[in-house]
C-alpha positions as CSV (number, residue, x, y, z in Angstrom):
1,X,0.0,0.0,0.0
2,X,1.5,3.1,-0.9
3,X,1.7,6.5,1.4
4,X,-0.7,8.1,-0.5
5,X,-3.4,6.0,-0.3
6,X,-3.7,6.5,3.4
7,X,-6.7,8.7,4.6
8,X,-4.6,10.5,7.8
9,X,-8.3,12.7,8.1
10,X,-10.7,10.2,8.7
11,X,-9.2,8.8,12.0
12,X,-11.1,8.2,14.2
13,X,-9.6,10.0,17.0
14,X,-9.2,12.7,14.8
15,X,-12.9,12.8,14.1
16,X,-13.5,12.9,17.9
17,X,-14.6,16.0,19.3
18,X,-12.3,16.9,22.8
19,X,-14.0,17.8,26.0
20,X,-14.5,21.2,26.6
21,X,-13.3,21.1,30.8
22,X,-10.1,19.4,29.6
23,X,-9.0,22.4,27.8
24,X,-10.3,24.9,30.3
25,X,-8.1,22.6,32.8
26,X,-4.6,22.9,30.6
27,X,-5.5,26.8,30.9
28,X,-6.3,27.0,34.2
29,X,-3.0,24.9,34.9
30,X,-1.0,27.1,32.8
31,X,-2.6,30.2,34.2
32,X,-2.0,29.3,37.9
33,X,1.8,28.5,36.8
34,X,2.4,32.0,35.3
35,X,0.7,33.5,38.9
36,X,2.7,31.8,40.6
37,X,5.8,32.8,38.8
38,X,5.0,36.4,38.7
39,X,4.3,36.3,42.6
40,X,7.5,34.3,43.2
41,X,9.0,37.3,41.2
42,X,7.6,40.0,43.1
43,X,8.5,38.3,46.5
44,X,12.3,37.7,45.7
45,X,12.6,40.6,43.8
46,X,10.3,43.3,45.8
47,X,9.0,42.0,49.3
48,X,12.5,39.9,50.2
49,X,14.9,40.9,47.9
50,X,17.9,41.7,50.5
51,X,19.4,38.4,49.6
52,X,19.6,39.4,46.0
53,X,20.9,42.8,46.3
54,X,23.2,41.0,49.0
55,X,24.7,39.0,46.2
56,X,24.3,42.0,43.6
57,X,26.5,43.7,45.5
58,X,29.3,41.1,46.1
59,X,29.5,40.5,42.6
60,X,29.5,44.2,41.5
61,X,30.2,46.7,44.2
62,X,33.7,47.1,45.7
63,X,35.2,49.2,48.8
64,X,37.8,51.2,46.8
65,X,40.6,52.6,49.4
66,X,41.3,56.0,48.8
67,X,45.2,56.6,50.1
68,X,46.6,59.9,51.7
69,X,49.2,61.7,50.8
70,X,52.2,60.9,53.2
71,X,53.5,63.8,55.0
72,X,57.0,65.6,54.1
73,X,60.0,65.3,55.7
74,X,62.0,68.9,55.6
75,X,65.3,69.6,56.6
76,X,65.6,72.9,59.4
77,X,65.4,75.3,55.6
78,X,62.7,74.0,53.9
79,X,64.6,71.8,51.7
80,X,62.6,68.2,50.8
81,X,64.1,65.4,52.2
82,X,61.5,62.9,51.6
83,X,58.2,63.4,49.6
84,X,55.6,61.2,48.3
85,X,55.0,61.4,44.5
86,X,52.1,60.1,42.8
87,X,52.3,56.3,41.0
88,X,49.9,53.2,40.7
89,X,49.0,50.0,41.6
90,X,48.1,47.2,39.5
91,X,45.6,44.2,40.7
92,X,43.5,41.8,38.9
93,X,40.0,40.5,39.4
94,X,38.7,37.3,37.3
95,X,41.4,38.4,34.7
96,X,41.6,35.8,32.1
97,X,46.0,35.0,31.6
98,X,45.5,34.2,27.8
99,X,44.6,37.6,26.9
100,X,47.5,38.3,24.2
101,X,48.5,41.8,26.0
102,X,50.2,39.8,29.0
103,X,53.1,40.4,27.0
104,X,52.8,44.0,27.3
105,X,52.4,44.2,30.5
106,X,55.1,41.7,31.7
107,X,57.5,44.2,29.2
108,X,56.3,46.7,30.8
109,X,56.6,45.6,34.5
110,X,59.8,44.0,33.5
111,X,58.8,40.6,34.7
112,X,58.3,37.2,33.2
113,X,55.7,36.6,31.0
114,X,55.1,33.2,31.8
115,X,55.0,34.0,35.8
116,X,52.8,36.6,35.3
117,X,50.1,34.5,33.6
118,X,51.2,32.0,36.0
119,X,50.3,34.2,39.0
120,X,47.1,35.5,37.4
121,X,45.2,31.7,36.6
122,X,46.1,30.9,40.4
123,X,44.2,34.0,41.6
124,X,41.7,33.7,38.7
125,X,38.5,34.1,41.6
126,X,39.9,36.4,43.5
127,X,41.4,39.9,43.6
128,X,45.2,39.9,43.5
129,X,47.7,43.1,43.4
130,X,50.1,42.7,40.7
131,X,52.6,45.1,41.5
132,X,53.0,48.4,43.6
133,X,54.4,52.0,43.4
134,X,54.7,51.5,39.4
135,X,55.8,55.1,38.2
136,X,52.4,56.7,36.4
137,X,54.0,56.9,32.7
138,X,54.1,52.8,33.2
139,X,50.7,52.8,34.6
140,X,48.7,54.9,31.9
141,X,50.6,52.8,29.1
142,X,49.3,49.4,30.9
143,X,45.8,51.3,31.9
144,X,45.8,52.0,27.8
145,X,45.4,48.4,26.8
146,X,42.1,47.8,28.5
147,X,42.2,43.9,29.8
148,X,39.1,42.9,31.1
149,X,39.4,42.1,34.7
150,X,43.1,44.5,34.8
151,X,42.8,47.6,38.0
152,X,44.7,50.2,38.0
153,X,44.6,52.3,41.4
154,X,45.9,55.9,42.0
155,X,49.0,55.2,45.0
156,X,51.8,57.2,46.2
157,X,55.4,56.2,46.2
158,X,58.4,58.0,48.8
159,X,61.1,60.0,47.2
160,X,64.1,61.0,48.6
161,X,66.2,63.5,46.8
162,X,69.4,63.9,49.0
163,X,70.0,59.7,48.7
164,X,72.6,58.2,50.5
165,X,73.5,61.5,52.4
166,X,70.6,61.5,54.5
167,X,69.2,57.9,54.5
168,X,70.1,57.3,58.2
169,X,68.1,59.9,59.1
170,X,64.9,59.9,57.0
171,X,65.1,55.9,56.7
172,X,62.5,54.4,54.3
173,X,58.8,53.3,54.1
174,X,57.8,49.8,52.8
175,X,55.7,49.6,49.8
176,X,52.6,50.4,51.8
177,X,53.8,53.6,52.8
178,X,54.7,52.6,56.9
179,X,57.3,53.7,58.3
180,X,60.5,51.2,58.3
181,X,63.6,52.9,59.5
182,X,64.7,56.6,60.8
183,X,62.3,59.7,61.2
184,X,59.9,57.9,58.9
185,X,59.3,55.1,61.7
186,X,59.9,57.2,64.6
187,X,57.1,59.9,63.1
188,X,55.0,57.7,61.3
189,X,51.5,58.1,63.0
190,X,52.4,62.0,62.2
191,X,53.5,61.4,58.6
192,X,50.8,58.8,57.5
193,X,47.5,60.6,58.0
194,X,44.5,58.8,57.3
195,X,43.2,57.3,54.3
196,X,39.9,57.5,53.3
197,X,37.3,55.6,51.1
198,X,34.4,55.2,48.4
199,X,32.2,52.5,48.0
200,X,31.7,52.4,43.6
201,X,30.0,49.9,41.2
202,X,32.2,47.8,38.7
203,X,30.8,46.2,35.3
204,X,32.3,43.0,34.9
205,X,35.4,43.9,33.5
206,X,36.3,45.4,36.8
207,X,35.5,49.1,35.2
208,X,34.2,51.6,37.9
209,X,30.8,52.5,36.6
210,X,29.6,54.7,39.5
211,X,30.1,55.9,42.8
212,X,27.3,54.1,45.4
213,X,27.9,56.1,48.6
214,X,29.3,59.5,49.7
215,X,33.1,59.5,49.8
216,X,34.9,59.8,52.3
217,X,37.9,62.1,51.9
218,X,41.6,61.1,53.2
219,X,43.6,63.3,55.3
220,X,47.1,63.3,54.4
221,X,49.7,63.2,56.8
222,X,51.5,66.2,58.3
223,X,55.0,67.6,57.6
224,X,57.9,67.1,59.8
225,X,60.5,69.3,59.9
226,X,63.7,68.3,61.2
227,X,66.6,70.3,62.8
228,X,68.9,68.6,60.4
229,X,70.9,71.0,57.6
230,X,70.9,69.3,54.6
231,X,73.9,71.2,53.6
232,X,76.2,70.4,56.5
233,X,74.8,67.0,56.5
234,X,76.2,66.1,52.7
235,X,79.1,67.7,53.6
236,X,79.5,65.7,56.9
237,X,78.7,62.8,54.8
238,X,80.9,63.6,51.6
239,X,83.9,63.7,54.6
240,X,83.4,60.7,56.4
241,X,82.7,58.9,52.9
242,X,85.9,60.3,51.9
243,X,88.2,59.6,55.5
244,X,86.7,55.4,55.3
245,X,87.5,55.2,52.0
246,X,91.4,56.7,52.3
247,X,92.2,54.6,55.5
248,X,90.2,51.5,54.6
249,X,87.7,51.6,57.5
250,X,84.9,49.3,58.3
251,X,82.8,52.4,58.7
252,X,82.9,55.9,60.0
253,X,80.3,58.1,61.2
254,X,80.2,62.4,62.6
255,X,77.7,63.8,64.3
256,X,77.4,67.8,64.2
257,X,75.4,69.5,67.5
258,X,74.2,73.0,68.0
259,X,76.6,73.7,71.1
260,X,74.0,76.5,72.1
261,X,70.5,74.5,72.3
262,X,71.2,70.8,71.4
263,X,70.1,70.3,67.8
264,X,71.5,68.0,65.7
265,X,72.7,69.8,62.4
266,X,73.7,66.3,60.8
267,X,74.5,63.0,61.5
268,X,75.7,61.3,59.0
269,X,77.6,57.4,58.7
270,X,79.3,55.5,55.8
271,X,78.7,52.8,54.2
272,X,74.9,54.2,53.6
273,X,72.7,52.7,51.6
274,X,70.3,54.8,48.6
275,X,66.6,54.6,50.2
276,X,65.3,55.3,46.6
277,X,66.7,51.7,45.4
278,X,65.9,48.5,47.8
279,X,68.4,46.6,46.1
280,X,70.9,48.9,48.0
281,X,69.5,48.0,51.5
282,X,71.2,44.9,53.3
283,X,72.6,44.1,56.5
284,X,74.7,46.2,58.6
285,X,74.9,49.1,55.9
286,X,71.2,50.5,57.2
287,X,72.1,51.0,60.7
288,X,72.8,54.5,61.7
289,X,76.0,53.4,63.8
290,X,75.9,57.1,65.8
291,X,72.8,56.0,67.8
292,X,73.1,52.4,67.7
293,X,76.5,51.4,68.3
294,X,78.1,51.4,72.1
295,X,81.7,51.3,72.0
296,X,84.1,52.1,74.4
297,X,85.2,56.0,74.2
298,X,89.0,55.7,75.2
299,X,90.8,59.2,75.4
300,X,87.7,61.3,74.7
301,X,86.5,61.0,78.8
302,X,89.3,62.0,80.3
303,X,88.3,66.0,79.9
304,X,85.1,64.9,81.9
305,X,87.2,63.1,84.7
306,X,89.5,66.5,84.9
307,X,86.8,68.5,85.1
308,X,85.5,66.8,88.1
309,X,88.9,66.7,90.0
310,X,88.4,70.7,89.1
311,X,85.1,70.9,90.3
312,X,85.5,69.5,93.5
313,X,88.6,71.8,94.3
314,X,91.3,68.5,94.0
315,X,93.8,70.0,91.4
316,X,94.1,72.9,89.4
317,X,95.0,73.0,85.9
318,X,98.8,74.1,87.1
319,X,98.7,70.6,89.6
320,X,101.6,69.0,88.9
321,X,101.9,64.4,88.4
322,X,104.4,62.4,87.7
323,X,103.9,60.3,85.3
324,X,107.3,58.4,84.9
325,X,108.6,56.0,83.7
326,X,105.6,56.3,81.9
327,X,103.1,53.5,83.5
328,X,101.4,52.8,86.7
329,X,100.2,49.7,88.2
330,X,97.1,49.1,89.9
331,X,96.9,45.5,91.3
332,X,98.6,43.3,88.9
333,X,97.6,45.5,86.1
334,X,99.9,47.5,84.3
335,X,98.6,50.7,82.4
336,X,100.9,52.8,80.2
337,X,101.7,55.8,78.1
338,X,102.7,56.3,74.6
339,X,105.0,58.0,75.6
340,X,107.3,58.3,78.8
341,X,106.0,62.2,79.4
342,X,107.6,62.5,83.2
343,X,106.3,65.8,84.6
344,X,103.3,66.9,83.7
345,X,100.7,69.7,84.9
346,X,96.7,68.8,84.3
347,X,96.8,71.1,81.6
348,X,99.2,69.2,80.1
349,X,97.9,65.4,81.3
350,X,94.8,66.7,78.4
351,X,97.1,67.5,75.9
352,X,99.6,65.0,76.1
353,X,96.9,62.7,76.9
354,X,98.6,60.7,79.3
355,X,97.1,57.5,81.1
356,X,99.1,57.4,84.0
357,X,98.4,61.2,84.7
358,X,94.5,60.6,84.0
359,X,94.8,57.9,86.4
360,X,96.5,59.5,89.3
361,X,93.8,62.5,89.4
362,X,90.9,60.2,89.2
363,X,92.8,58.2,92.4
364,X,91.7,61.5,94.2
365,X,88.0,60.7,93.2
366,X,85.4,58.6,94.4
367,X,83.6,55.9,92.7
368,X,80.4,57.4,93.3
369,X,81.7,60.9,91.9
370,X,82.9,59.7,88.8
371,X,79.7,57.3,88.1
372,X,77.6,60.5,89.1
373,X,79.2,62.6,86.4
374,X,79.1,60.1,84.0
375,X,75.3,59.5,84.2
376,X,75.0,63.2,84.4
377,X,76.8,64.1,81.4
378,X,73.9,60.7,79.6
379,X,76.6,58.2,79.4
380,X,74.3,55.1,80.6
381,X,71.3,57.0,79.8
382,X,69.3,56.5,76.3
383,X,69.1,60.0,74.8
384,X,65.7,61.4,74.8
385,X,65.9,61.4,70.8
386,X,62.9,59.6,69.3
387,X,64.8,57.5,67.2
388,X,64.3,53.9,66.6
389,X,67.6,51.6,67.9
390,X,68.7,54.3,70.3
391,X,71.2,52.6,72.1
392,X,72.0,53.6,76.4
393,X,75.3,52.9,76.4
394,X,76.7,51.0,79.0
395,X,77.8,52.5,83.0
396,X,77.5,49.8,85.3
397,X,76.9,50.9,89.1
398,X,79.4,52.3,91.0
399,X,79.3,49.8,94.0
400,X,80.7,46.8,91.7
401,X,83.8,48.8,90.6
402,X,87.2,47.5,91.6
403,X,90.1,49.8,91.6
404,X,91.5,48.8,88.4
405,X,87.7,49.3,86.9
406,X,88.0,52.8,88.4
407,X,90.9,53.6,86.9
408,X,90.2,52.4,83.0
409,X,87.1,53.7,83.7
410,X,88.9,57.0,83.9
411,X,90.4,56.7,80.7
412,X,87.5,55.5,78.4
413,X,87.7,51.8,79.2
414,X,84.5,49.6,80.9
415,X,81.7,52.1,79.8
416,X,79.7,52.4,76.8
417,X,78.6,55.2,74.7
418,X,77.6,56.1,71.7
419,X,78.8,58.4,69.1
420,X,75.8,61.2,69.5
421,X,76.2,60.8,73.5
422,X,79.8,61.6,73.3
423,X,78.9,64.6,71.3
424,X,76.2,65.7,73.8
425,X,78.4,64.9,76.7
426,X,80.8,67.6,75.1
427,X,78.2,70.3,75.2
428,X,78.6,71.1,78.5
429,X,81.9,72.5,77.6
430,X,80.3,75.3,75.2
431,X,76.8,76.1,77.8
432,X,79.0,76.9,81.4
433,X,78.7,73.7,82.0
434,X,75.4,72.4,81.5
435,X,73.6,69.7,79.6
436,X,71.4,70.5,76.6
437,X,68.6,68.5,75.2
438,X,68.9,66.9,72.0
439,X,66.4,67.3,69.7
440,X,65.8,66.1,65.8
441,X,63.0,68.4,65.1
442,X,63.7,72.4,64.7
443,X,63.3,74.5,67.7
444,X,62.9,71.6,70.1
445,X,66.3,71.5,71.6
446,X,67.1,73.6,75.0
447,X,69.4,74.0,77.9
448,X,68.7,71.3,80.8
449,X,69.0,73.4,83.9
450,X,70.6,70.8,86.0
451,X,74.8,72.0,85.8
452,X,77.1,69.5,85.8
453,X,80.5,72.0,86.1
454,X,80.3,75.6,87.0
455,X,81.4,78.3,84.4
456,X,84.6,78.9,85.8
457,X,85.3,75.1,85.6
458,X,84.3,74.7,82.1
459,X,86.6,77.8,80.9
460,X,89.3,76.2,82.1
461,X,88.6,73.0,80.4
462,X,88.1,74.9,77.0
463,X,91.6,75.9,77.5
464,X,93.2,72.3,77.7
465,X,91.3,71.8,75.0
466,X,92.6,74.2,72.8
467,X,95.6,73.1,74.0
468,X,94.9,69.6,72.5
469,X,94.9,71.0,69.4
470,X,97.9,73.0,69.6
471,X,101.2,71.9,67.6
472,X,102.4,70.0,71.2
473,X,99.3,68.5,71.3
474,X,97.6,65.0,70.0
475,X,95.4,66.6,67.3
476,X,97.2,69.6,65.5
477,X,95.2,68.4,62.3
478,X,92.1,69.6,63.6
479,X,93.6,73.2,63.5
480,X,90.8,74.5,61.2
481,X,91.6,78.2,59.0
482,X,89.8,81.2,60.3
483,X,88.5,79.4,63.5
484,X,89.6,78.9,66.8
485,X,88.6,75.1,67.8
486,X,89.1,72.6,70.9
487,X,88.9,69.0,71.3
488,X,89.9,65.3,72.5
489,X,91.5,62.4,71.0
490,X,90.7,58.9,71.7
491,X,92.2,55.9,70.1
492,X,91.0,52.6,71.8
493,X,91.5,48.9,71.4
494,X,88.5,47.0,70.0
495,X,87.2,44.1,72.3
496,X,87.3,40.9,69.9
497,X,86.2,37.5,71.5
498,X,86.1,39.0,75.0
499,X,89.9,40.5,74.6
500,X,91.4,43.8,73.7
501,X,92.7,42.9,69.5
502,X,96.2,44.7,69.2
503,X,95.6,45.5,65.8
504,X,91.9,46.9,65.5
505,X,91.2,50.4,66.6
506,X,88.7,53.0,66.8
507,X,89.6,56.5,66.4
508,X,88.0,59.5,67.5
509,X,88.1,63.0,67.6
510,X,85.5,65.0,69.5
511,X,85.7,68.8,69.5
512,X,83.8,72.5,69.8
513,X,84.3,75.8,67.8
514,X,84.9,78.2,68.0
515,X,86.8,77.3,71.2
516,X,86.1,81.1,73.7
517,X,82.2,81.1,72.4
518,X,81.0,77.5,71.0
519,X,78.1,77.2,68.5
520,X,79.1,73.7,67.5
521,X,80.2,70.2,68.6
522,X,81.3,68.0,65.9
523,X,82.2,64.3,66.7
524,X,83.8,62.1,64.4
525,X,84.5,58.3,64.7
526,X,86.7,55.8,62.4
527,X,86.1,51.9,62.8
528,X,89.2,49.2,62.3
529,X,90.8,51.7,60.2
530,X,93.5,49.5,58.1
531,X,95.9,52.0,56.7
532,X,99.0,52.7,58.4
533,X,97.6,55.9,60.2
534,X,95.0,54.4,63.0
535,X,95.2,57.3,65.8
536,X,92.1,59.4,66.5
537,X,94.3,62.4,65.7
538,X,95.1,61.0,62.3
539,X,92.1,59.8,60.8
540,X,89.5,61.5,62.6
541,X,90.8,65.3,63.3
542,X,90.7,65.9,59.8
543,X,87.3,65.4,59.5
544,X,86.3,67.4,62.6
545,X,88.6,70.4,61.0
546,X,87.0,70.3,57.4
547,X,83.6,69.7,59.1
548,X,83.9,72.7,61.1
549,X,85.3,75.0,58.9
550,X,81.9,74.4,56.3
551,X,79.5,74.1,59.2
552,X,80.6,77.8,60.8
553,X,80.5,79.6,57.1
554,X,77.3,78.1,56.6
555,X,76.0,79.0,59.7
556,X,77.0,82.5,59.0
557,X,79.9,82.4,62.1
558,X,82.5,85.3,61.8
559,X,86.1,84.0,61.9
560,X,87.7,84.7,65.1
561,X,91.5,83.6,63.6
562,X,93.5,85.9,60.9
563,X,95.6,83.7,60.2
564,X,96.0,80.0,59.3
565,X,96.6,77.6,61.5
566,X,100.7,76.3,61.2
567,X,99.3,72.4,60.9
568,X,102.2,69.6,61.5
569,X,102.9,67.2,59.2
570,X,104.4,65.1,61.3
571,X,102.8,61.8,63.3
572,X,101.0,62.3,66.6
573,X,100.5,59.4,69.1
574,X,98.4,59.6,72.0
575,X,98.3,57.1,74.6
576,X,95.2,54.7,74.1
């Protein structure tokens, strides 16, 4: 039978008329299903729809951190020491890594291009930061090629435009902009400020459509300005850079004091380290070695031990000592001169800078005395400086000292200090004899009121001194042209493994000028200098004399010398 022959219309069940309920049923049924559907609707969507908006928002609203402006560091002129300059960040979010313009940015970032994709697939569901502090000429070329899922956020980044000169001082902030090291750690609640926020809608290529809530503005952080000079402080630095480098020291460091009020004008160590390049900062390069290094002071005391044995009425400057055959023993301990001096007057004990004669005026002082006048001048004390790493020093108490103790003690051996106490201790020597306050920030320094030697005691010590730096004395290369200057030698023995090395050194040189009417205290250290030269008045007087000399001319300080200073060329020892 073929297709055509068969009748499809007469069926019977096509013939058959269908119910008329059956019908009304299916549209009843399909009636009630599109109710039911539109009142489902109108209850998620309009009478409980907090759980959808709830995900609406995960999905497409984001919290968008709007970052403050970190506050300036200024040196005691105005001049910028650190800054914050504008730059990016980069994140991504659901970014897919086989978009072709990978390559571009991994150029661009100067990164691998097959860790970058990398990174992105294993942070595919989440939102990731690709790098930080890019430089905004980087970021607008990277903003420019418009990959789906690709952020690019307005940051700041720190600047510091006096590099390596200053570094110990300002420090360095981490890539979040906190505080790390230096004034930007020991300020940073002052520096950051407070950032602020706005809470914006993204399409999903992570594009801010709109803002969805008020903003809320940051406040950026305030300024700080610092006592600091930036131009004595690169010159401090370019010496001490310049002293290491010609006697092959491990480091060196100088600190430079207002005499008058305690501010420090620079302070300034080498090696340093450039804050502007992290590649630059390891290991023992970052620490500022005046604040947090103790070391034994040697020679540079013994103008504070004299000036007790004055104070208290026990010798005068023309008090004559033996000091032949040039040593002394105390106990089964020997301690000697340089050189065998015989005869010599206090005056001359300081500028000779005998042991033996150091040792026989402190004999007329008690324990308690000396440890007094030590803590006095902040030997043992931590400075009040708000400086991260600050170290105390070391000055142990009194009762525990034996006699030998006492007497090294004396001469810079069994206490502590560091560089910047050594130069405060000296400022009681250019106020009548009393203490200042140090201070980092301008117009925060002052005069303690507590004196530690009177006026007529401290004149007297200005003039040994001077004498010190006189062509008899230890340190004629600290003779500075047109200036009139005082100071003390000390040359000491490094403790290695628990014993005194014969062959490492520290020298120092710690001074005031000009000498009859200080305005500044310069102190200058050398560590394991390796050269031939090794004495404090060697390798460090130079530095105090070429420091001193720029510091008073910037500082606008008349000469009080016509003439120049008749500098030896010969070698100077000075008993260690």
């Amino acid at each position: 039978m073929s297709r055509r022959s068969i009748a499809y219309s007469d069926s019977p069940l096509l013939t058959q008329r269908t119910p008329l309920w059956r019908s009304r049923f299916i549209l009843a049924g399909l009636a009630v299903s599109f109710v039911g559907l539109i009142g489902r609707a109108v209850y998620v969507q309009v009478l409980n729809n907090d759980f959808i908006l709830e995900q609406g928002d995960a999905r497409m609203q984001r919290t968008v951190a709007l970052e403050a402006s970190r506050g300036r560091i200024l040196d005691r002129n105005g001049l910028i020491l650190a800054t914050s300059v504008p730059a990016v960040g980069i994140s991504v979010d659901g970014a897919d890594p086989n978009h072709p313009d990978w390559r571009q940015v991994a150029k661009l970032l100067k990164r691998d291009e097959k860790q970058l994709r990398q990174f992105i697939a294993q942070r595919s569901k989440r939102t990731a930061m690709l790098a930080r502090q890019v430089d905004e000429a980087t970021g607008n070329k990277i903003k420019a090629l418009k990959i789906p899922g690709l952020i690019v956020n307005r940051e700041y980044m720190r600047s510091y435009p006096e590099g390596e000169a200053v570094a110990h001082v300002v420090g360095f902030t981490s890539v979040d902009n906190r505080g790390q090291e230096g004034v930007e750690l020991a300020f940073q609640s002052q520096l950051a400020g407070q950032p602020g926020s706005r809470r914006v809608l993204k399409d999903r290529l992570g594009h801010i459509i709109e803002d969805v809530s008020d903003i809320v503005p940051p406040v950026n952080g305030r300024d700080i300005q610092l006592s600091i000079d930036s131009r004595i402080q690169f010159f401090a630095f370019d010496r001490i850079k310049a002293a290491v480098q010609k006697h092959n020291a491990s480091h060196g460091s100088v600190v430079v004091l207002d005499a008058t009020n305690g501010e420090v004008l620079a302070m300034a160590n080498y090696p340093s380290f450039d804050p502007n390049d992290r590649r630059t900062m390891r290991g023992s390069v970052m620490r500022n070695t005046a604040l947090t290094d103790a070391f034994e002071p040697g020679s540079t005391v013994k103008p504070l031990v004299v000036g007790l044995a004055l104070e208290e009425k026990l010798v005068k400057p023309s008090t004559v000592f033996d000091t032949a055959p040039g040593y002394i023993r105390i106990g089964r301990a020997k301690i000697s001169d340089s050189h065998v001096h015989g005869l010599l007057d206090v005056s001359q004990i300081i500028e000779k800078s005998s042991n033996v004669g150091t040792v026989k005026i402190s004999d007329k002082l008690s324990a308690q005395s000396m440890w007094e006048m030590f803590s006095e001048v902040g030997i043992g004390q931590r400075p009040e400086l708000a400086f991260p790493g600050v170290t105390r020093g070391a000055l142990r108490p009194y009762q525990s000292w034996r006699p030998v103790e006492k007497a090294t003690m004396s001469y810079g051996y069994g206490l502590s200090t560091s560089l910047m106490q050594l130069a405060r201790a000296y400022t009681v020597f250019g106020t009548d004899g009393h203490m200042t306050k140090l201070s980092l920030i301008k117009g925060q320094g002052g005069v303690t009121g507590v004196p530690v030697f009177s006026a007529k005691t401290t004149e007297q010590l200005r003039h040994m001194l001077h004498m010190v730096t006189g062509d008899e004395g230890t340190a004629p290369r600290a003779q500075t042209l047109g200036y009139s200057v005082g100071g003390k030698t000390g040359t000491a023995h490094k403790l290695v493994d628990g014993k005194y090395a014969n062959n490492k050194y520290r020298g120092f040189f710690v001074g005031l000028a000009p000498i009859e009417s200080p305005r500044i205290v310069v102190a200058v250290m050398l560590d394991e200098p390796k050269s031939r030269e090794y004495f404090g008045g060697l390798v460090a007087a130079p530095v105090f004399s070429e420091t001193v000399q720029q510091t008073l001319r910037i500082l606008g300080v008349k000469p009080d010398l016509s003439v120049q200073p008749n500098i030896q060329a010969k070698g100077v020892e000075e008993s260690v």
